[in-house]
Z-matrix of the N, CA and C atoms (Angstrom, degrees):
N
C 1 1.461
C 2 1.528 1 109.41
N 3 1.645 2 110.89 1 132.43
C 4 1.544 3 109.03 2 -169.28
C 5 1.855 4 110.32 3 -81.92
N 6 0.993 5 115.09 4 176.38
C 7 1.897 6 112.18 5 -162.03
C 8 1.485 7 97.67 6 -75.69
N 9 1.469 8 128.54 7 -33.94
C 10 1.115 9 112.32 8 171.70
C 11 1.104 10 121.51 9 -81.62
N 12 1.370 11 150.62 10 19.58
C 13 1.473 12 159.22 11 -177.56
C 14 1.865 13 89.25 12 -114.15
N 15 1.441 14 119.58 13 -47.97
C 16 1.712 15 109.63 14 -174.42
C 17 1.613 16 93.94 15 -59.14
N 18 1.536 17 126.23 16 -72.30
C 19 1.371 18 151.06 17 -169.93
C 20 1.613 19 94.34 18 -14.89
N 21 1.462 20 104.63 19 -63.74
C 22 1.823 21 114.80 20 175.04
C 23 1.084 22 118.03 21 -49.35
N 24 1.686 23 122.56 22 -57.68
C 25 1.092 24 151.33 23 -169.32
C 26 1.998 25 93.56 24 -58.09
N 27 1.307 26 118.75 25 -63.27
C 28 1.208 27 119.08 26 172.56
C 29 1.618 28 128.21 27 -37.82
N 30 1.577 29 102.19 28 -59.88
C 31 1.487 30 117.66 29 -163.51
C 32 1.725 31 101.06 30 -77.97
N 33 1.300 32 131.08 31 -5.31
C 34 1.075 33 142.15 32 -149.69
C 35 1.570 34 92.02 33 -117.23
N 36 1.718 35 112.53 34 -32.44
C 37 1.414 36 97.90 35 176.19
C 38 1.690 37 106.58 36 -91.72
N 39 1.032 38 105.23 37 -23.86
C 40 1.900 39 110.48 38 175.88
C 41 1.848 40 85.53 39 -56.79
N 42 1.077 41 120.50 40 -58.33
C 43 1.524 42 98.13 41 -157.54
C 44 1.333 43 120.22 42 -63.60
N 45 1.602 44 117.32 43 1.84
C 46 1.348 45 120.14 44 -157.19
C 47 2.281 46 87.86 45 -105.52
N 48 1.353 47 100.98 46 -38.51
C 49 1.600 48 90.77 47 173.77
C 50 1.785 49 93.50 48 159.45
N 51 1.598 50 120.23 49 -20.68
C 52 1.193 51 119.35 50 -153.96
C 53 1.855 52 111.94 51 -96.65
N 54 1.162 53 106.49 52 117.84
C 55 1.290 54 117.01 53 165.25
C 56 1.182 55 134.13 54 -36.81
N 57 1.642 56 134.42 55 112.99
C 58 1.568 57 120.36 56 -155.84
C 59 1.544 58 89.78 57 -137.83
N 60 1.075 59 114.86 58 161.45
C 61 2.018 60 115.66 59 166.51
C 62 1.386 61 90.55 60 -125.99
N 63 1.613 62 89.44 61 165.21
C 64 1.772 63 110.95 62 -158.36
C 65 1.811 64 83.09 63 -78.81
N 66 1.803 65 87.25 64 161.12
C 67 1.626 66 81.03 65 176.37
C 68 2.040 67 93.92 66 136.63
N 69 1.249 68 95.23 67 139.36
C 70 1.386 69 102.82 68 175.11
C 71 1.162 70 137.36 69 -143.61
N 72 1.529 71 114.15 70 24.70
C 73 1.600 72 148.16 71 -158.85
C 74 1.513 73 102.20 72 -66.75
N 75 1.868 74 93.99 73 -55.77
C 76 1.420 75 115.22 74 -163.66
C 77 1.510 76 106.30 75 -131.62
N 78 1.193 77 145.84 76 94.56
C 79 1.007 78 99.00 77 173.01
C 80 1.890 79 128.56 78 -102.87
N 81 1.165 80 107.33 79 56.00
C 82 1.181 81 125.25 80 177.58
C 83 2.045 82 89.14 81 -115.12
N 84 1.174 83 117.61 82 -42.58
C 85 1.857 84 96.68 83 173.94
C 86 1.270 85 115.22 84 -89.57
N 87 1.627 86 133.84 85 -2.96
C 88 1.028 87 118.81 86 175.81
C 89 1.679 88 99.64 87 -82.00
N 90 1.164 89 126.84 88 -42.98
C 91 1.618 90 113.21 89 -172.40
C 92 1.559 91 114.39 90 -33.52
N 93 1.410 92 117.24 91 148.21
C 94 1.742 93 99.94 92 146.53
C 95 1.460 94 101.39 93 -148.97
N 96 1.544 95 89.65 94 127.88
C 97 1.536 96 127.43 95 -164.70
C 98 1.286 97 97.54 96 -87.62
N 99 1.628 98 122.59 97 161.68
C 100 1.230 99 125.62 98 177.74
C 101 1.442 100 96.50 99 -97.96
N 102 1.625 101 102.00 100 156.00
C 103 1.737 102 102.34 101 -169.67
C 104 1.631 103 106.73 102 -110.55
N 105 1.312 104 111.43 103 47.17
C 106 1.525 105 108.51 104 -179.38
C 107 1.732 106 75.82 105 -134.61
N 108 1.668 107 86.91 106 138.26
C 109 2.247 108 87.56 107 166.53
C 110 1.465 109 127.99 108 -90.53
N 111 1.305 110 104.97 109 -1.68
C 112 1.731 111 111.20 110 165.07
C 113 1.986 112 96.25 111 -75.89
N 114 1.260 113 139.94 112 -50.80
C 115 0.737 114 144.34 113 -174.14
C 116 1.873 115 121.07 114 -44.42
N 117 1.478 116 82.51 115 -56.97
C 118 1.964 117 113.82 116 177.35
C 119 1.341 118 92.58 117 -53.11
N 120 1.670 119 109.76 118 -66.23
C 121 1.644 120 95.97 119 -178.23
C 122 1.355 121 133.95 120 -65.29
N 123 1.219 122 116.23 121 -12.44
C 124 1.412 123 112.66 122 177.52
C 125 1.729 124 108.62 123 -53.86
N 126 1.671 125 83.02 124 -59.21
C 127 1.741 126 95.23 125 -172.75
C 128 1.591 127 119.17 126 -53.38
N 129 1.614 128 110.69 127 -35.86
C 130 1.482 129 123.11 128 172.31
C 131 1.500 130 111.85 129 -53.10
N 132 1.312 131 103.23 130 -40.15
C 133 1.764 132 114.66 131 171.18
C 134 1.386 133 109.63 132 -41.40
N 135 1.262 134 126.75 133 -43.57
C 136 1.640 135 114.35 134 -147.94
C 137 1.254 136 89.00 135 -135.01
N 138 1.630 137 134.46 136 18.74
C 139 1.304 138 144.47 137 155.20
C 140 1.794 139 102.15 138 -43.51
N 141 1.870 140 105.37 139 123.07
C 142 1.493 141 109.47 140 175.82
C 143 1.592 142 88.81 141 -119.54
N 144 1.426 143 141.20 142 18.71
C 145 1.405 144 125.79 143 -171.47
C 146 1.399 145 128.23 144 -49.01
N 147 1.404 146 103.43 145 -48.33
C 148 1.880 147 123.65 146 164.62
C 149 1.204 148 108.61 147 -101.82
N 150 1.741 149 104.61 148 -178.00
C 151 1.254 150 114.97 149 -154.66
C 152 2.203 151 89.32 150 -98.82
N 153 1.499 152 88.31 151 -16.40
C 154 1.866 153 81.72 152 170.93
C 155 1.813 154 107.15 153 -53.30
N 156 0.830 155 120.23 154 -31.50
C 157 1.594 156 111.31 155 171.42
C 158 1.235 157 119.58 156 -60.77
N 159 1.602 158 118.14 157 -14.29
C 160 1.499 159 103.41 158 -179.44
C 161 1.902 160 98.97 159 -104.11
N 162 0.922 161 118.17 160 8.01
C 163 1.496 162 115.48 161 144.31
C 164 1.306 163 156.10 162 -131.10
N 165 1.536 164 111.90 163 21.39
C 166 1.369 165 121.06 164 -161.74
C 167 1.924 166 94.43 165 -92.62
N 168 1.352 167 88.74 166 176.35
C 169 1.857 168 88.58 167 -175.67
C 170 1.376 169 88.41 168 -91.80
N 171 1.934 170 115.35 169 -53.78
C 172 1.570 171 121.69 170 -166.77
C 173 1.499 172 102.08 171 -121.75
N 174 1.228 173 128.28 172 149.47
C 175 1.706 174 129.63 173 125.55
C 176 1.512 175 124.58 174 -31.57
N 177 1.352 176 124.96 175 104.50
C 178 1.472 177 110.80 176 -171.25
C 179 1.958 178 86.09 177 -112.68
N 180 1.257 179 111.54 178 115.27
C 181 1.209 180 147.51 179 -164.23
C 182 1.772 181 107.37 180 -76.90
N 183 1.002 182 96.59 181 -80.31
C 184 1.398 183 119.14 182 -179.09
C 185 1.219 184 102.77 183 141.59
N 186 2.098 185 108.75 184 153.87
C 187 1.228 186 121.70 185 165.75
C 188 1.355 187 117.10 186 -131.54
N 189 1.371 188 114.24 187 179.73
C 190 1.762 189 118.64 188 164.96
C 191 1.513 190 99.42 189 118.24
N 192 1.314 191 128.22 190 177.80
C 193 1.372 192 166.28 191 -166.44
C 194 1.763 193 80.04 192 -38.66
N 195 1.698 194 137.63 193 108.16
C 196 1.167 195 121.12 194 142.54
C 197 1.663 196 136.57 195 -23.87
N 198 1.801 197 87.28 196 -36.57
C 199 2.126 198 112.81 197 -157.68
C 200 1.537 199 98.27 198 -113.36
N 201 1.862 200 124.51 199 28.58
C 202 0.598 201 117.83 200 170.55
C 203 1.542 202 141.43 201 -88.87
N 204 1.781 203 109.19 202 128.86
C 205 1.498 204 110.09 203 174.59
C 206 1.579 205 131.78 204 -40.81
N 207 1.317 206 115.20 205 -18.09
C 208 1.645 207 109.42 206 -153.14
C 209 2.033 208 74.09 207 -147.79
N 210 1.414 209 102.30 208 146.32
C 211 1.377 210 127.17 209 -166.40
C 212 1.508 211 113.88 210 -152.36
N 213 1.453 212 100.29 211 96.56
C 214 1.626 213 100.81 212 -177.21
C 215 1.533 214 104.77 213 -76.85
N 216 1.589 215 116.58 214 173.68
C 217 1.695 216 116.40 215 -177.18
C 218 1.298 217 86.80 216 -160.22
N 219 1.257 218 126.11 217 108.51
C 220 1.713 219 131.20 218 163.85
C 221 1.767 220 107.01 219 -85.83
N 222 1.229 221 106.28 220 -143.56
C 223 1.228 222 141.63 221 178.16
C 224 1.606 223 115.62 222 -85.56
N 225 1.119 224 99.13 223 -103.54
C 226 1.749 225 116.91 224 -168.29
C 227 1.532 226 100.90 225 -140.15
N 228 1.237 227 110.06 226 164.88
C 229 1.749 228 109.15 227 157.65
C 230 1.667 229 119.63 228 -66.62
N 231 1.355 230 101.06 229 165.82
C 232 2.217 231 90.74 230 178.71
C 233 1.786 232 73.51 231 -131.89
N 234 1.355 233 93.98 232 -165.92
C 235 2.069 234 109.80 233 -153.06
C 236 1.049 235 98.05 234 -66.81
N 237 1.565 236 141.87 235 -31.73
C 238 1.490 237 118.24 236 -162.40
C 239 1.386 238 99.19 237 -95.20
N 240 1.754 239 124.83 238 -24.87
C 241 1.547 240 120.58 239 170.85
C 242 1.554 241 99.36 240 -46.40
N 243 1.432 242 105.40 241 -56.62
C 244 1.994 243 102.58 242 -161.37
C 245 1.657 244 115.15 243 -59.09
N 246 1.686 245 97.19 244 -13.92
C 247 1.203 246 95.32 245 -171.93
C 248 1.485 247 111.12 246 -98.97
N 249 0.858 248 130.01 247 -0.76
C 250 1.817 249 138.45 248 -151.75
C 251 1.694 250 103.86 249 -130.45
N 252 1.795 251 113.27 250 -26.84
C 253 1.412 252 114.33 251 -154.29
C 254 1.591 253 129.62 252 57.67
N 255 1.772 254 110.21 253 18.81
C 256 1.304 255 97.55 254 177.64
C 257 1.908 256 101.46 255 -121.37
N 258 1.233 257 109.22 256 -172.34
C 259 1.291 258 111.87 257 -178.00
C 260 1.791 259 105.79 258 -98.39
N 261 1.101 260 89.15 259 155.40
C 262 1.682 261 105.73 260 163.32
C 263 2.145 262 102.99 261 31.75
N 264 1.230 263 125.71 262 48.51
C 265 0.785 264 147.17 263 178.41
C 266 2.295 265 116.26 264 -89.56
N 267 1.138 266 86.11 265 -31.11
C 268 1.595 267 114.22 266 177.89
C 269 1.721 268 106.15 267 -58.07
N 270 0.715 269 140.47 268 -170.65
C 271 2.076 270 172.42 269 138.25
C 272 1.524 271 80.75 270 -28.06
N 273 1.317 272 132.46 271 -79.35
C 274 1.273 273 132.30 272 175.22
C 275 1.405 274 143.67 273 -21.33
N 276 1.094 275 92.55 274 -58.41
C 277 1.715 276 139.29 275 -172.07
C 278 1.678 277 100.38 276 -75.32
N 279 1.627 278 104.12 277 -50.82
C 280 1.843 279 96.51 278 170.91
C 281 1.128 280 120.65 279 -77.22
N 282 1.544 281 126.31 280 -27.63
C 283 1.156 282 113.42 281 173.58
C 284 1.849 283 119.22 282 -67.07
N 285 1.479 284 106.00 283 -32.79
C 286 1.657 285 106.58 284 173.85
C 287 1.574 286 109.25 285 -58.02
N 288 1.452 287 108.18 286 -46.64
C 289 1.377 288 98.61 287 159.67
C 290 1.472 289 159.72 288 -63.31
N 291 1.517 290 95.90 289 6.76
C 292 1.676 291 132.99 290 173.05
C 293 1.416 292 100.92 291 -93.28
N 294 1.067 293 108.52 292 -47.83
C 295 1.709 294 120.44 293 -170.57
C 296 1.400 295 109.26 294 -54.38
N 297 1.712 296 108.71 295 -70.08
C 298 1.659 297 127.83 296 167.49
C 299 1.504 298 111.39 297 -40.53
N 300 1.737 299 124.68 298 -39.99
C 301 1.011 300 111.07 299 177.70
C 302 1.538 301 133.23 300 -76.67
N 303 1.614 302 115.43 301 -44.86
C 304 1.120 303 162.22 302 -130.35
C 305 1.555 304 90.13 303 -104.93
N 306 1.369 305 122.53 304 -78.45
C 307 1.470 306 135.30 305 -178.07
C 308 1.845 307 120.24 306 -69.58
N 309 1.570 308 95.69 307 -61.49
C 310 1.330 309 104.65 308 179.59
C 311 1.604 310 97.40 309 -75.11
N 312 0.754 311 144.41 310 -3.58
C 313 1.665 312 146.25 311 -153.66
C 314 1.324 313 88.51 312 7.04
N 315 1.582 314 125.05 313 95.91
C 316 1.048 315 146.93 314 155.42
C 317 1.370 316 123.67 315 -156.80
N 318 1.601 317 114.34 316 140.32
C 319 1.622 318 107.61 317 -158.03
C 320 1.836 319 113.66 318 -67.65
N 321 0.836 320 132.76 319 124.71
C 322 1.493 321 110.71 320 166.22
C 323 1.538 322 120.96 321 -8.83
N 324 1.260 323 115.53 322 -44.76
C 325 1.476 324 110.78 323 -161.89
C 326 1.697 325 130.44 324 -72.44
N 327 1.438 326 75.69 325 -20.36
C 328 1.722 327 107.23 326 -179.39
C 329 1.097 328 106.63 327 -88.15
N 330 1.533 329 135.15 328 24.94
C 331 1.398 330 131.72 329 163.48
C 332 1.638 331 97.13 330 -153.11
N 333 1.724 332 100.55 331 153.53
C 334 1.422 333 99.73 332 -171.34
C 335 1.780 334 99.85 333 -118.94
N 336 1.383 335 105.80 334 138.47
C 337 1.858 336 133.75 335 -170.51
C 338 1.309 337 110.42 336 -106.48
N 339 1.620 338 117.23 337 93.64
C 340 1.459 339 108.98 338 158.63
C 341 1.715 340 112.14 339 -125.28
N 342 1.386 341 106.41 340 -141.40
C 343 1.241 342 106.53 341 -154.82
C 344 1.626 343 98.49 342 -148.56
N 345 1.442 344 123.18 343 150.67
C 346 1.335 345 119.01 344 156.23
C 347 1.409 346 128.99 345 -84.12
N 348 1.283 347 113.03 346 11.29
C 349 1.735 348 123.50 347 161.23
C 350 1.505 349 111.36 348 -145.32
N 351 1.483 350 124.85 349 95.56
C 352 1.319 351 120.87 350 -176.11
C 353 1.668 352 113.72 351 -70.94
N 354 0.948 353 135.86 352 16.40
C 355 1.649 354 130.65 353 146.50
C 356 1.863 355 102.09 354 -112.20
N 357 1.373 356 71.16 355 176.20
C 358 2.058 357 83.74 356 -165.37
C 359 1.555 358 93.29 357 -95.27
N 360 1.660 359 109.10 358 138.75
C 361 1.492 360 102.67 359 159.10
C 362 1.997 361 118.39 360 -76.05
N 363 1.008 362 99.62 361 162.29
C 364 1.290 363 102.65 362 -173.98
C 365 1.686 364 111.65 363 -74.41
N 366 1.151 365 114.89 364 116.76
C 367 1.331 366 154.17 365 175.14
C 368 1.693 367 89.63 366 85.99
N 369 0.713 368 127.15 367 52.98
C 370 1.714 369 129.85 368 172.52
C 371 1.398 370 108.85 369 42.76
N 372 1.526 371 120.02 370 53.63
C 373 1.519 372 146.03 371 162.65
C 374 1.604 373 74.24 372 -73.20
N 375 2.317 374 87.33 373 143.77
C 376 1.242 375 105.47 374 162.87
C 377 1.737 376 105.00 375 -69.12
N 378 1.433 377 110.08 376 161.01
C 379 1.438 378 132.15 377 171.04
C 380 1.426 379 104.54 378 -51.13
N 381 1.572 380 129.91 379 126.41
C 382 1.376 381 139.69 380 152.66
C 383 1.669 382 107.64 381 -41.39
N 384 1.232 383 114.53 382 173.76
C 385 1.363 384 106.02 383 172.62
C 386 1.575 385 123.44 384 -99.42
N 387 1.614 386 102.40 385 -21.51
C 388 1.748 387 94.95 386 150.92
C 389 1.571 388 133.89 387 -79.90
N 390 1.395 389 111.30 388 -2.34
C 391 1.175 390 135.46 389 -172.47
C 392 1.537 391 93.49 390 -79.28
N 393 1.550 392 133.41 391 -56.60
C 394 1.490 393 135.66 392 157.75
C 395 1.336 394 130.95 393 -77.22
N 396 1.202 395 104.57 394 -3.59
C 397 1.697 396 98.89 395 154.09
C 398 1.072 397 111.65 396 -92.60
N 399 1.550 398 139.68 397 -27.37
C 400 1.337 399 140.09 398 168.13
C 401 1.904 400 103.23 399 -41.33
N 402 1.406 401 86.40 400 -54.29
C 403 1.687 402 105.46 401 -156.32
C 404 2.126 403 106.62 402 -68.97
N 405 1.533 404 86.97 403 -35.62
C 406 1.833 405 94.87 404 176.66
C 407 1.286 406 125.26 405 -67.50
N 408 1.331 407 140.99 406 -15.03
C 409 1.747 408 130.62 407 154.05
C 410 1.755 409 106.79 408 -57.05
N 411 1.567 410 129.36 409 -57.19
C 412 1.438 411 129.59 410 167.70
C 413 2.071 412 111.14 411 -38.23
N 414 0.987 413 99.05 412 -50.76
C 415 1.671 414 114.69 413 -176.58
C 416 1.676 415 85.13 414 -59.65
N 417 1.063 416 127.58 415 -87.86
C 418 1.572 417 127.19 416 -152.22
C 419 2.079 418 95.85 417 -72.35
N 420 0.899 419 134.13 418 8.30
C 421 0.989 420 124.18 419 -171.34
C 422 1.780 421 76.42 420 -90.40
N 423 1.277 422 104.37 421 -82.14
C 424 1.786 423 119.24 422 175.45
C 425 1.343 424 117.90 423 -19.70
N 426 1.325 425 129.63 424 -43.05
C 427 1.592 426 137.72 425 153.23
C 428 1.287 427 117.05 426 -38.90
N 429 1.497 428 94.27 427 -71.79
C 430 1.931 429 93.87 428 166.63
C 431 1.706 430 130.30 429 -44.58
N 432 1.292 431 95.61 430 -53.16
C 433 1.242 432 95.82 431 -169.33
C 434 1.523 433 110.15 432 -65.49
N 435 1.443 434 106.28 433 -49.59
C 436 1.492 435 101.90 434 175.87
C 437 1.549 436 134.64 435 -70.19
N 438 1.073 437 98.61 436 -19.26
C 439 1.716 438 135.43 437 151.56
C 440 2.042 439 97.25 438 62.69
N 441 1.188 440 116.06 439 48.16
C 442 1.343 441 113.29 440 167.02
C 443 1.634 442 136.87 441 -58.93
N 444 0.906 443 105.02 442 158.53
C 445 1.606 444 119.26 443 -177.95
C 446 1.554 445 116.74 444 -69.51
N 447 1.120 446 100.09 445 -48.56
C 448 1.427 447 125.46 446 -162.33
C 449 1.321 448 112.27 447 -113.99
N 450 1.300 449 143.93 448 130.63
C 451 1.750 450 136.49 449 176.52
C 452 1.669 451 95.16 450 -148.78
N 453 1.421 452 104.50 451 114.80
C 454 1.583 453 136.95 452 -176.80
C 455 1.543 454 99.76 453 -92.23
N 456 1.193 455 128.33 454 114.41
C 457 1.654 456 139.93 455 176.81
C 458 1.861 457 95.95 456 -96.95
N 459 1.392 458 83.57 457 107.76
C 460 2.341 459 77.17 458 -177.82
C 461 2.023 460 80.72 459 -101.16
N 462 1.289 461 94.29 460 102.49
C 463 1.750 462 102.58 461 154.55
C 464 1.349 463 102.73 462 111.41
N 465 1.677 464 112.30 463 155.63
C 466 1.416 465 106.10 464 161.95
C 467 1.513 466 119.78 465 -50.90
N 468 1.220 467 123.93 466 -61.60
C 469 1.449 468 104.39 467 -174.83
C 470 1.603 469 136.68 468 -38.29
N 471 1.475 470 109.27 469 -63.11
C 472 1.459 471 108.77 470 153.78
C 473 1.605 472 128.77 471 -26.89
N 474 1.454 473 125.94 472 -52.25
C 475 1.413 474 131.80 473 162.52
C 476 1.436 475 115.58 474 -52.02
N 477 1.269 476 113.91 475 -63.30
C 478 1.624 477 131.45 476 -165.23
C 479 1.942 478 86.31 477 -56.64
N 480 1.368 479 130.78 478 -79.94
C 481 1.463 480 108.09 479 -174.75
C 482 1.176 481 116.63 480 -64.59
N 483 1.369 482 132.71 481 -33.23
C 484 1.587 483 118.37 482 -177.93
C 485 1.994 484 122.71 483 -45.76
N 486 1.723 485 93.74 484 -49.98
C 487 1.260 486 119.01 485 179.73
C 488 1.390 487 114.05 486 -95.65
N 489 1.280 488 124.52 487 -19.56
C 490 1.433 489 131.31 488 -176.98
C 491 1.158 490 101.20 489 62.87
N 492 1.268 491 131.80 490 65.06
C 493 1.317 492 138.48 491 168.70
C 494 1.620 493 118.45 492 -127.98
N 495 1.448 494 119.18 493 132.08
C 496 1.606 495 114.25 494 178.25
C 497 1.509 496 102.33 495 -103.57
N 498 1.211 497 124.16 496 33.84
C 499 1.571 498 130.31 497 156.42
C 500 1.362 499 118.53 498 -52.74
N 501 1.481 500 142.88 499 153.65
C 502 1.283 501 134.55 500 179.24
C 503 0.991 502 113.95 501 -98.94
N 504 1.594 503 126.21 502 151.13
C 505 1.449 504 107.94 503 -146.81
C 506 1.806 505 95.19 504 -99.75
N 507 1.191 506 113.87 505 20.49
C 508 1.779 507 118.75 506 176.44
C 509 1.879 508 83.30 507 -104.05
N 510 1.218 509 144.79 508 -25.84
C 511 1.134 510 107.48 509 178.34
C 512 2.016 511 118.20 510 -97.48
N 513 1.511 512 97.53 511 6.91
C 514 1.353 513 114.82 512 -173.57
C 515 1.782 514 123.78 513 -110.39
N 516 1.448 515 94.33 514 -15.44
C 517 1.178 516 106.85 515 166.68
C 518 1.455 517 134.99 516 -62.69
N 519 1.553 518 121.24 517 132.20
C 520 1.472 519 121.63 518 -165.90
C 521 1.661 520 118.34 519 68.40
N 522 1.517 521 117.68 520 6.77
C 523 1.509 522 111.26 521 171.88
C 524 1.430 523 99.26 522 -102.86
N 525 1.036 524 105.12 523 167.47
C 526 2.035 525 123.19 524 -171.35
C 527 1.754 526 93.08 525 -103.33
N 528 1.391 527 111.76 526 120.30
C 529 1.220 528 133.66 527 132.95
C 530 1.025 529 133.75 528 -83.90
N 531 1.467 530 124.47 529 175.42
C 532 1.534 531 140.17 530 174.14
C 533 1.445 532 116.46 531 -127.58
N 534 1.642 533 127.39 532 135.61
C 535 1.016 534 154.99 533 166.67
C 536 1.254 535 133.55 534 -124.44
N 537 1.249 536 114.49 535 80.58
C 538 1.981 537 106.30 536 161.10
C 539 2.150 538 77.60 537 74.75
N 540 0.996 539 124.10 538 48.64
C 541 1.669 540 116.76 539 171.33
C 542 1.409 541 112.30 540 75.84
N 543 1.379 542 111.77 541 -3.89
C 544 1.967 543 101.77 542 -174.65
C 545 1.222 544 114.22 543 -120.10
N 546 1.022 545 114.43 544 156.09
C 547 1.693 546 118.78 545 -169.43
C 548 1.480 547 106.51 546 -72.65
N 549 0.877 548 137.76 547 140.85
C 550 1.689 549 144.39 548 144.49
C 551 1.559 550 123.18 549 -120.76
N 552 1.673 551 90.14 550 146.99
C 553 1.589 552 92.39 551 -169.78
C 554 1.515 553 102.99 552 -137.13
N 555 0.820 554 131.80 553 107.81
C 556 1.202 555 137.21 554 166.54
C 557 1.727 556 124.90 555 -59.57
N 558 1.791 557 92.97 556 147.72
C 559 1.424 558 99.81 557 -167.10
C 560 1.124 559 126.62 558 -156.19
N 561 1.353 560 156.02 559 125.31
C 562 1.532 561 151.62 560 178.57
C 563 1.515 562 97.58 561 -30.20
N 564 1.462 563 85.49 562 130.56
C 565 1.525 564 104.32 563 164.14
C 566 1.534 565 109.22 564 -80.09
N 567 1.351 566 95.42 565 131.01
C 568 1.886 567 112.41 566 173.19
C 569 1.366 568 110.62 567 -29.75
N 570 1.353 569 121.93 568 -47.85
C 571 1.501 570 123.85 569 -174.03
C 572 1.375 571 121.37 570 -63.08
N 573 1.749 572 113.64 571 -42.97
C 574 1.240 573 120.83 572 170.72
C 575 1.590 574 122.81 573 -70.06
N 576 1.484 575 111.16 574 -14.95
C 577 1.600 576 130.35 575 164.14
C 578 1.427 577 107.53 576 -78.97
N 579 1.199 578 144.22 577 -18.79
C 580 1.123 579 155.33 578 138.62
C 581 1.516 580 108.20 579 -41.31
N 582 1.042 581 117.94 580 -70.11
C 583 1.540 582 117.50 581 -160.97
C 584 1.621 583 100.87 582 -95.25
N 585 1.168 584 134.19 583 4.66
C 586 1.720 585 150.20 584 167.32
C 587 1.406 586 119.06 585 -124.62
N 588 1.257 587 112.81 586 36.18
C 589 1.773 588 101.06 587 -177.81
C 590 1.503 589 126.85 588 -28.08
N 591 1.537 590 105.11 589 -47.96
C 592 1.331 591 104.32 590 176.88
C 593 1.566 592 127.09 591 -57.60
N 594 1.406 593 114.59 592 7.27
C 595 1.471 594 125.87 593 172.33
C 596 1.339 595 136.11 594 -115.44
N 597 2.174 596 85.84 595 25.49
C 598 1.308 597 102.30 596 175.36
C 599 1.389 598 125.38 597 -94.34
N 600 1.519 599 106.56 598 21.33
C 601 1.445 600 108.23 599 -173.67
C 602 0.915 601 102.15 600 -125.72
N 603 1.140 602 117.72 601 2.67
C 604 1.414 603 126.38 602 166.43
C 605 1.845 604 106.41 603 -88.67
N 606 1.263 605 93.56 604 -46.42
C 607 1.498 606 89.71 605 177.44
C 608 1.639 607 101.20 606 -43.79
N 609 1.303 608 99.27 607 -74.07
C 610 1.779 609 129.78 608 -155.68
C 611 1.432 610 101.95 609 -33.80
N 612 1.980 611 119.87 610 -24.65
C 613 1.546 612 108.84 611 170.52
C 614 1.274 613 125.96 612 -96.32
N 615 1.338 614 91.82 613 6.81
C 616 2.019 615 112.30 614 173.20
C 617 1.104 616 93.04 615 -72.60
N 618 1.355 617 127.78 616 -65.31
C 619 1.647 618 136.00 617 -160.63
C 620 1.483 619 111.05 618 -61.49
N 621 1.509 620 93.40 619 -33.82
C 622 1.815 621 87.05 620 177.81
C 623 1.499 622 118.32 621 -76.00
N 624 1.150 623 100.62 622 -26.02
C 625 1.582 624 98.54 623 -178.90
C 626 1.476 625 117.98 624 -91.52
N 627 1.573 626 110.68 625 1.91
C 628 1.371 627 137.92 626 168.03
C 629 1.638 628 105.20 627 -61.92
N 630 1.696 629 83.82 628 -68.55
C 631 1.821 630 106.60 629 161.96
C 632 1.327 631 123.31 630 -4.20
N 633 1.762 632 101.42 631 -68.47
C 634 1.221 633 131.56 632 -138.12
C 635 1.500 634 98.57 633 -71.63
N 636 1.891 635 87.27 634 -55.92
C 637 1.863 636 106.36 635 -174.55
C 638 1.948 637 116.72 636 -46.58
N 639 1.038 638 87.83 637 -52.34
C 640 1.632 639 102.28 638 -178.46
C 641 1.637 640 104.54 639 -81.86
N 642 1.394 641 148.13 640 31.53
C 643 0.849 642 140.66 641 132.68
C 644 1.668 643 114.93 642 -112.59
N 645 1.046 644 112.86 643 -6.56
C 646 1.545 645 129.97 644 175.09
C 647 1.944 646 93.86 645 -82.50
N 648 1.184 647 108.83 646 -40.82
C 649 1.655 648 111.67 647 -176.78
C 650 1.513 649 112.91 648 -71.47
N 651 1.240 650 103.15 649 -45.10
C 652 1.960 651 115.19 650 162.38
C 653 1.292 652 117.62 651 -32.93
N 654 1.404 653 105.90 652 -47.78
C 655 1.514 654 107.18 653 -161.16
C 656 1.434 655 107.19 654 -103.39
N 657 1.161 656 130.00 655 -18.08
C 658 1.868 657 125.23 656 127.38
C 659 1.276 658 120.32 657 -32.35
């Protein structure tokens, strides 16, 4: 991103409430985010950075366990996220919640679901790439704060900005990465398991070895 796109990117988050220092090295370390997540979201609320603000219905933020071990990261919201303000709530969204229950035998609530662009692109187009760099200081703010063990990438997109990688997520799926100290594992997004059933057994040994990690973390 060129200095006059951060400069915008900056003065645009001062106008929203959030504290930034001059500087254009990084601009993921010049921000400074507030470290409470009722707080983050307020400001995410009235976020104008992209042009997804001039069409979403809601901000879908993220929810689940603040103190949670395991940290899903999709895509974007689709129509019933924009419409509801929650994540993965959709056709999608129940099946991840079959998965979390069913596999991880863990309740939904006990794990927290966001996104690397908290408004929806229009007709559920993947995210531009200033559209998720806008959206990635909120994303890593939420990492921090919630400070998990575990971070699950459902789809190439989620991986490709988390890790900055244009790897495919069929040759990245089910291996253990690293982030900022935490494991990540990448995984088909629910939606594309939707429209590929036969690549649910492939999922189903992601999850187990998802399983595995976060009961190996328990007993630490």
């Amino acid at each position: 991103m060129d200095k006059l796109l951060k400069l915008k990117y900056l003065y645009k988050l001062k106008e929203a409430g959030v504290e930034y220092f001059e500087g254009f090295e990084s601009k993921d370390e010049n921000i400074k985010m507030p470290n409470e997540l009722e707080e983050l979201k307020k400001i995410c609320q009235k976020c104008t950075l992209c042009n997804l603000s001039k069409t979403r219905t809601n901000v879908v933020f993220g929810e689940g366990d603040p103190n949670a071990k395991l940290m899903f990261i999709g895509e974007g919201p689709g129509e019933m996220e924009d419409k509801t303000a929650r994540p993965f709530v959709g056709r999608a969204g129940k099946l991840l919640t079959k998965i979390i229950e069913n596999v991880l035998e863990l309740d939904r609530s006990k794990v927290y679901i966001a996104n690397i662009v908290k408004c929806r692109p229009p007709n559920n187009r993947v995210p531009t790439i200033e559209e998720a760099e806008s959206c990635k200081p909120y994303l890593l703010k939420q990492i921090e704060i919630i400070n998990p063990k575990i971070l699950v990438c459902l789809g190439k997109t989620a991986f490709m900005y988390l890790l900055n990688s244009d790897m495919p997520i069929s040759k990245v799926r089910g291996q253990l990465f690293e982030f900022k100290g935490k494991k990540v594992i990448p995984t088909y997004h629910p939606s594309f398991l939707l429209r590929n059933p036969s690549a649910k057994k492939e999922a189903y040994k992601d999850f187990l070895f998802i399983k595995k990690l976060l009961e190996e973390t328990w007993k630490n």
